[in-house]
C-alpha positions as CSV (number, residue, x, y, z in Angstrom):
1,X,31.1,30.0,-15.5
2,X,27.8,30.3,-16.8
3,X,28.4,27.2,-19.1
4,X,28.5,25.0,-16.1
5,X,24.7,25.9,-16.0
6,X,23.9,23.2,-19.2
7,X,25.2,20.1,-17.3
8,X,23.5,20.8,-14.3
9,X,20.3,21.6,-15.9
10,X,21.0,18.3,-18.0
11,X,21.2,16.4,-14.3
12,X,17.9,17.9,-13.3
13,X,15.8,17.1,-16.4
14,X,17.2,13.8,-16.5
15,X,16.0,13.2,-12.7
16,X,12.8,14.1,-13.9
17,X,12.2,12.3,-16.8
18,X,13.7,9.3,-15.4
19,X,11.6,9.1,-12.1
20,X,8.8,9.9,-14.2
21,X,9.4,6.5,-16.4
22,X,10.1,4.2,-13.1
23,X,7.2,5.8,-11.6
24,X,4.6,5.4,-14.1
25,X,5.7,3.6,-16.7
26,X,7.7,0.5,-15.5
27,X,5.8,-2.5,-14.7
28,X,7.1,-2.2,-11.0
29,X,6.4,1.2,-10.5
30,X,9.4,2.5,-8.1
31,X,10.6,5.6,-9.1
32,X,13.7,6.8,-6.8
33,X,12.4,10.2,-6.0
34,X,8.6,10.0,-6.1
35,X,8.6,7.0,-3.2
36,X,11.0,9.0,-1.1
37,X,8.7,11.8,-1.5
38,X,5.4,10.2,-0.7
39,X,6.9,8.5,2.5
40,X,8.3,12.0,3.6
41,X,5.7,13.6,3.0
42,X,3.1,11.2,4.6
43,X,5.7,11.0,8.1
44,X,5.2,14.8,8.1
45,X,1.2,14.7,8.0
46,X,1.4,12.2,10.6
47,X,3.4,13.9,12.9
48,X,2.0,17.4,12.2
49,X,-1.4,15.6,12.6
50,X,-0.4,13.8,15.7
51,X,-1.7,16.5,18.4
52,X,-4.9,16.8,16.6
53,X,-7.7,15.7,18.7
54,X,-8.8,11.6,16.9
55,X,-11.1,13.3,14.3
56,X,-9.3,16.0,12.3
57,X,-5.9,13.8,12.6
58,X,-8.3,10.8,10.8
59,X,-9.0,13.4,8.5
60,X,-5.7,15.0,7.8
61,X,-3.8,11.2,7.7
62,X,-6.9,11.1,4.8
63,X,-5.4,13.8,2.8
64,X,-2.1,13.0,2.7
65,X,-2.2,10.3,-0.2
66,X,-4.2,12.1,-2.6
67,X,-2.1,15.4,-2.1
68,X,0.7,13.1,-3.2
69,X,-0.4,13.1,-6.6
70,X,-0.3,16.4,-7.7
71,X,2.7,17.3,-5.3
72,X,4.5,14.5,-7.7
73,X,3.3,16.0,-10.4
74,X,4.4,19.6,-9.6
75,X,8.0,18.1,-8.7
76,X,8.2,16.4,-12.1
77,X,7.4,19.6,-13.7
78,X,9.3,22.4,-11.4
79,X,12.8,19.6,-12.3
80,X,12.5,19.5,-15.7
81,X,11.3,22.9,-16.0
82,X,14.2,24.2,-14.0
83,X,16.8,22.6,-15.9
84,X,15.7,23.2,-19.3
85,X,15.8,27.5,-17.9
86,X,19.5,26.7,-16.6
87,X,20.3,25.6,-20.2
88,X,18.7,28.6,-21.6
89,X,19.7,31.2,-19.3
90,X,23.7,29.4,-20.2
91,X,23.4,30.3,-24.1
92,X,20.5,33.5,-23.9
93,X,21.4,36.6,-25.4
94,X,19.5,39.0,-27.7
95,X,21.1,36.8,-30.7
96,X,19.7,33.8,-29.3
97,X,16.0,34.5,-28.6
98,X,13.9,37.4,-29.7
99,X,12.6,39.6,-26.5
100,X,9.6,42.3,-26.3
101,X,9.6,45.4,-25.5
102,X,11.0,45.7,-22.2
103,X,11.9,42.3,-21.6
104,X,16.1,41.7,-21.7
105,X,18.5,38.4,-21.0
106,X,18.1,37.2,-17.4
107,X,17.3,33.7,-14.9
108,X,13.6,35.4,-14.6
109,X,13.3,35.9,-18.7
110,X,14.7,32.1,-18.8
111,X,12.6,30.3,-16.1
112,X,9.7,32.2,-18.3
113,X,10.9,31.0,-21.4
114,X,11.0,27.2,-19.8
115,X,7.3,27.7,-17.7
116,X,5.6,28.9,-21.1
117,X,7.3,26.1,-23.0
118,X,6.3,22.9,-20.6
119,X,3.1,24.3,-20.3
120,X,2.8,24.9,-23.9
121,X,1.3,28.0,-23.9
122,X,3.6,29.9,-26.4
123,X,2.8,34.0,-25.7
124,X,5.2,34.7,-28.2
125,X,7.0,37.9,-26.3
126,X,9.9,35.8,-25.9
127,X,11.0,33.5,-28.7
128,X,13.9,31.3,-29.4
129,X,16.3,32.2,-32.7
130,X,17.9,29.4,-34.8
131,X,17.3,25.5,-34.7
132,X,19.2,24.3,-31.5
133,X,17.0,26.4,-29.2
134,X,13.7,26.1,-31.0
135,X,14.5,22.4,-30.6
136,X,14.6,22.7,-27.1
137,X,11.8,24.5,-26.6
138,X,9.7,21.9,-28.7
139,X,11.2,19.0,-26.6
140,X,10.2,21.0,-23.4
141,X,6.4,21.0,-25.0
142,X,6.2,17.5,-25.6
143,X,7.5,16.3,-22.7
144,X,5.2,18.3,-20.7
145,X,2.3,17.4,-22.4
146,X,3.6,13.8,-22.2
147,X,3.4,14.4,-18.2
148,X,0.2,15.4,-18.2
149,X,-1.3,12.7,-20.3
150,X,0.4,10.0,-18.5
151,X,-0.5,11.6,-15.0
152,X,-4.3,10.9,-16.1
153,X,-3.6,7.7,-16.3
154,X,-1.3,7.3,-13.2
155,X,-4.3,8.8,-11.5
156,X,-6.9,6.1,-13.1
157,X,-4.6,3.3,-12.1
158,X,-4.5,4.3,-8.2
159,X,-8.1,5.0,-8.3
160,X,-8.7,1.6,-10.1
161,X,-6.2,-0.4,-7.3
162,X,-8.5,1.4,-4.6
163,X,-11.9,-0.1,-5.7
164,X,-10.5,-3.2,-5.8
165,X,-9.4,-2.6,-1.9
166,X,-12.5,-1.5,-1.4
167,X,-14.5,-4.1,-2.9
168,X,-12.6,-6.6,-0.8
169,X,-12.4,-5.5,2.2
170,X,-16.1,-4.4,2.0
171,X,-16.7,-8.2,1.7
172,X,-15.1,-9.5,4.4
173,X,-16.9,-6.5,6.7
174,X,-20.4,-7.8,5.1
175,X,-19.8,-10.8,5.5
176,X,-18.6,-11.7,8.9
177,X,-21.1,-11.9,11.5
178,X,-18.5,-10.6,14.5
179,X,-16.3,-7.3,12.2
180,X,-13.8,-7.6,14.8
181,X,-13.8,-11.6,14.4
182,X,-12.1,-13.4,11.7
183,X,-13.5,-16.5,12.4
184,X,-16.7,-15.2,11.6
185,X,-16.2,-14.9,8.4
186,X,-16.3,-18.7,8.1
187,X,-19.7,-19.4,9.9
188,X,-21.5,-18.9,6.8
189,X,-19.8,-21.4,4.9
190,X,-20.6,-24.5,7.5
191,X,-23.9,-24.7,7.5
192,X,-24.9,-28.6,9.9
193,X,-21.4,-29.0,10.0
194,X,-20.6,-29.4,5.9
195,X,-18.5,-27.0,4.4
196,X,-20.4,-25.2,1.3
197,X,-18.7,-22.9,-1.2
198,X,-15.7,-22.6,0.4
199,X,-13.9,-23.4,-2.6
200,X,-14.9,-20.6,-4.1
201,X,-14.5,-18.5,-1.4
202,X,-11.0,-19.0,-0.9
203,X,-10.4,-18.5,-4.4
204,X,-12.0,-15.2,-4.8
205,X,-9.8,-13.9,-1.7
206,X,-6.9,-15.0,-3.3
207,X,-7.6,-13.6,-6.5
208,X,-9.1,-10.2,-4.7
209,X,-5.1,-10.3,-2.9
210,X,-3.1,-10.9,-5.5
211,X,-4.8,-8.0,-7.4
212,X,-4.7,-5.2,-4.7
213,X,-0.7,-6.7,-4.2
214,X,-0.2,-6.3,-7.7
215,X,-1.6,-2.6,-7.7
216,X,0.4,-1.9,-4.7
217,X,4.0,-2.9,-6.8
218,X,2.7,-0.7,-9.7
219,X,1.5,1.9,-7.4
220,X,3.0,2.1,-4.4
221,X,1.1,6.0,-3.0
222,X,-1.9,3.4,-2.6
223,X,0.1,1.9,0.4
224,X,-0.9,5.4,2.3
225,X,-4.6,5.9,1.7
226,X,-7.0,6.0,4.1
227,X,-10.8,6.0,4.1
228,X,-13.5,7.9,6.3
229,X,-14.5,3.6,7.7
230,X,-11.3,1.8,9.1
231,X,-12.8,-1.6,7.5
232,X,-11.5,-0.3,4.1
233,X,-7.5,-0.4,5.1
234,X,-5.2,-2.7,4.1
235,X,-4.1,-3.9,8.1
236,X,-7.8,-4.4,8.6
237,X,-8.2,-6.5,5.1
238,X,-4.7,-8.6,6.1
239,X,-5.9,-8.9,9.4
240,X,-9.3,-10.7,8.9
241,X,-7.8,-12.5,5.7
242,X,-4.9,-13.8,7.7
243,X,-7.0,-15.0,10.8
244,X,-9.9,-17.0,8.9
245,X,-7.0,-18.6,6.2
246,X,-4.8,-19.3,9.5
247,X,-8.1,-21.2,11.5
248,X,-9.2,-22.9,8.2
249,X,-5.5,-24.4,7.9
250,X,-4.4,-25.3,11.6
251,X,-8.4,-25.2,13.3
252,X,-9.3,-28.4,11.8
253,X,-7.4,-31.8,11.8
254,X,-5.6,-32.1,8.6
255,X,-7.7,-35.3,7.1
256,X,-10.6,-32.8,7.7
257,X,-12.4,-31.9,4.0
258,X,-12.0,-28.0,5.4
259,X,-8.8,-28.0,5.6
260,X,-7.9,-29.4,2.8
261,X,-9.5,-27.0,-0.1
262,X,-7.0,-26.9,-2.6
263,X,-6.9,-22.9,-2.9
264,X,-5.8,-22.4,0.9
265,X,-2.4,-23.3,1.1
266,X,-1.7,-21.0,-2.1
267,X,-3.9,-18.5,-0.2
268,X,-1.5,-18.3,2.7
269,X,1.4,-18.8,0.6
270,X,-0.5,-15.4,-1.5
271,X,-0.3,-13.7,2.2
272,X,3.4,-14.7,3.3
273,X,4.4,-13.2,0.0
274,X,2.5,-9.9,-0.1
275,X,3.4,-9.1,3.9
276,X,7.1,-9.9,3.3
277,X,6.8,-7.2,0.5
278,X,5.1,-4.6,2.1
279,X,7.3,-5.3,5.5
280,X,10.5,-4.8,2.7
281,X,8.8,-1.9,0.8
282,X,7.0,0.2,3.5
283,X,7.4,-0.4,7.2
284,X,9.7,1.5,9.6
285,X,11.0,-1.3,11.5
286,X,10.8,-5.0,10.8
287,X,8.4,-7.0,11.5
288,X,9.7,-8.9,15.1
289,X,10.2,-13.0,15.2
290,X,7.6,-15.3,16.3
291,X,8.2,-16.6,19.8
292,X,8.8,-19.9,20.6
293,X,6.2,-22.4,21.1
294,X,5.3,-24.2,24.7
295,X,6.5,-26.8,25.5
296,X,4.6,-30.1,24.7
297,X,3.2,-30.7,28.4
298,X,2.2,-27.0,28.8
299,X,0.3,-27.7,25.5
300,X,-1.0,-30.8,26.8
301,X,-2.5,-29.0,30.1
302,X,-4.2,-26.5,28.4
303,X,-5.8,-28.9,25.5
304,X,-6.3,-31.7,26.8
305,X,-6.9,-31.3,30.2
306,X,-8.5,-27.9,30.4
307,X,-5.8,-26.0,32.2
308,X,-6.1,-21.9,31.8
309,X,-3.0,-21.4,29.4
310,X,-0.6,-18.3,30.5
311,X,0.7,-17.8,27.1
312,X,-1.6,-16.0,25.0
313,X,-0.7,-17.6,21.8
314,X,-1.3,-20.7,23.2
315,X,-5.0,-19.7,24.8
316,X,-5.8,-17.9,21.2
317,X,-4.9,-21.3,19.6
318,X,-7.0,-23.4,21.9
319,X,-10.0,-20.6,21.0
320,X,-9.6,-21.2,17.5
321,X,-9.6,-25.0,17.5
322,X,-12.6,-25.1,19.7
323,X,-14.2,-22.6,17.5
324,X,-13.7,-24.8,14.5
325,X,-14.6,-28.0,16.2
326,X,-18.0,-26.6,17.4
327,X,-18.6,-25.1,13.6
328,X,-17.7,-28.3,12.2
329,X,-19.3,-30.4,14.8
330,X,-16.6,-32.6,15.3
331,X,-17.1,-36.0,17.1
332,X,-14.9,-35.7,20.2
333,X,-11.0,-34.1,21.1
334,X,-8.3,-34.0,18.2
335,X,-5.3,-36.2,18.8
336,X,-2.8,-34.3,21.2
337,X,0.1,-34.9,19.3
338,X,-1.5,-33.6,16.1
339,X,-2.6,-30.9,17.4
340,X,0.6,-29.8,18.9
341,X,2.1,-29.7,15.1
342,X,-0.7,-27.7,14.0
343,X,0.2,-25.7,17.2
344,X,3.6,-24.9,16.1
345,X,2.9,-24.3,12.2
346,X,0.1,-21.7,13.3
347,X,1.7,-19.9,15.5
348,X,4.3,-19.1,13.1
349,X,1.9,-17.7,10.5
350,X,-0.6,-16.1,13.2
351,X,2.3,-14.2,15.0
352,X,3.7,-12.9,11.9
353,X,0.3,-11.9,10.5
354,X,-0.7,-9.8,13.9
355,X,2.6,-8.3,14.1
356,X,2.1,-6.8,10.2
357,X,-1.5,-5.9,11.2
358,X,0.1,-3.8,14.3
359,X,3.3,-2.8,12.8
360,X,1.4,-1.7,9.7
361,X,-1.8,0.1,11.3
362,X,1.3,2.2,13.6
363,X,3.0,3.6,10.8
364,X,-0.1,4.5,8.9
365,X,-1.4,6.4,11.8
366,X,-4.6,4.1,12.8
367,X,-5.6,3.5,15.7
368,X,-5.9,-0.2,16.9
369,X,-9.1,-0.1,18.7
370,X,-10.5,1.3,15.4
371,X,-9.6,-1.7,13.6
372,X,-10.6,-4.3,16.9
373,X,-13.9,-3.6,17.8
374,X,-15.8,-1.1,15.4
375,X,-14.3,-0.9,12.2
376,X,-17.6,0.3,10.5
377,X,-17.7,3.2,12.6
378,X,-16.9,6.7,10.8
379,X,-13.4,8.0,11.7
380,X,-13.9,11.8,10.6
């Protein structure tokens, strides 16, 4: 029965090799086994974590991602190296491979055989008679030494994805004057009233997006990283992205220059796309609908006429339009009706962009009030 052995070990290093290739060589980067293990793995430091008084669970949800790495790597290599013993240990006898003194047939002299081989240290007290086996062994070599070449450059790649997180979201913390405050990141760029640079501005954001999206799709383990300052997530970065490209859009009257910079609407188009992936790709539960707007005379009250909304979407949206008509010094109240569309397109795009922010700083174990009022603030 020992023969059933080869196909097994066959299955095994084929599971390796081929998770290795989706992982970190295809352009997509979703290998079958390594995502399944770096969500696992991350849902068991979160709830292992999760009695740990707020400093040591910050800094054990910290660990997680980069333990994925060489926990991948050592799965890639305990697979392949498993399967390649199961095909020795099938055929080994003392007419297939040359033992030492001492040393006789067994699973132990195998996995030996297959651990000295994908580490390519060759000691030589156990060695491999006629071509078919020597082949193997040399296979086993190169496609060990192929895992840890490419795993140098896996690990560059997440690295490389993080600074440009991190270079991002630094920005918008630097930049706005309120860090809990979206809107504040536009202050800057309305100086009397004029819009200056915004261009520019919007541009860079979407560019700065579209590359950490990018990294995410070829790395995915970048998804679960976390940094000592809560600024430097990715609900944080979504969050103030999402709130000064959403008042920018539907703050201002749609003749107004603001409003119309060219890059915006592929800016927002830039953040439908990437939450709809991540919502797909990462989080535990979907991402709820956006409630229905107010009716048109419960919008009237509140804009027009001053009343104190009850919906909260509604007061936020009053907020922001006030906000931008003040920054933009705006002659006088937007038309009602107007405003009421703008109303109803924001709310869309706001609700959906705070639920990924909540949805998405939950599973990744961060604490809302972390990201609301202080994100500069050290976690561990």
């Amino acid at each position: 029965m020992e023969w059933l052995l080869v196909p097994v070990g066959v299955a095994l290093i084929l599971t390796g090799v081929t998770d290795v290739f989706f992982t970190v060589l295809h352009y997509d980067g979703f290998g079958f086994l390594s995502s399944r293990l770096n969500n696992r793995l991350f849902r068991v430091v979160r709830f292992a974590t999760r009695p740990l008084p707020r400093g040591y669970r910050d800094l054990g949800l910290s660990l997680a991602a980069p333990a994925m790495i060489p926990v991948t790597i050592v799965v890639w290599i305990l697979l392949i190296s498993l399967g390649y013993a199961m095909i020795y240990y099938a055929g080994m006898s003392e007419q297939t491979f040359i033992f030492a003194s001492g040393l006789k047939p067994s699973f132990g002299s195998a996995v030996y055989v297959s651990g000295v081989s994908i580490s390519t240290l060759g000691f030589g007290d156990i060695t491999p008679v006629g071509f078919l086996y020597q082949a193997l062994t040399v296979s086993e070599a190169l496609i060990g030494f192929g895992i840890l070449t490419i795993s140098i450059t896996y690990v560059l790649g997440i690295y490389g994805v993080l600074q440009q997180l991190g270079v991002l979201s630094a920005g918008l913390y630097h930049q706005a004057h309120d860090s809990s405050d979206p809107l504040s990141i536009l202050a800057p760029h309305f100086p009397d009233g004029q819009h200056r640079g915004l261009e520019t501005h919007v541009m860079q954001l979407h560019r700065g997006l579209v590359e950490i999206y990018e990294g995410i799709r070829r790395y995915p383990i970048v998804y679960y990283y976390h940094s000592r300052r809560a600024y430097r997530s990715l609900p944080y970065t979504f969050r103030m992205v999402g709130g000064m490209a959403a008042a920018l859009r539907w703050g201002l009257p749609k003749d107004h220059p603001g409003s119309q910079t060219p890059w915006l609407p592929t800016l927002i188009t830039g953040l439908e796309t990437i939450v709809d992936y991540l919502d797909e790709r990462f989080l535990s539960e979907p991402i709820e609908d956006s409630p229905d707007p107010t009716p048109f005379e419960t919008f009237e009250a509140a804009y027009s006429r001053n009343k104190e909304p009850t919906d909260p979407w509604l007061e936020r949206f009053v907020q922001i339009d006030a906000y931008m008509s003040d920054l933009t010094q705006l002659d006088g109240p937007s038309d009602t009706d107007e405003a009421y569309v703008r109303y109803k397109e924001w709310l869309a795009f706001a609700h959906r962009n705070r639920a990924f922010f909540e949805a998405s700083a939950k599973d990744l174990g961060y604490n809302l009030k972390e990201l609301n009022h202080d994100p500069g603030e050290r976690l561990f």
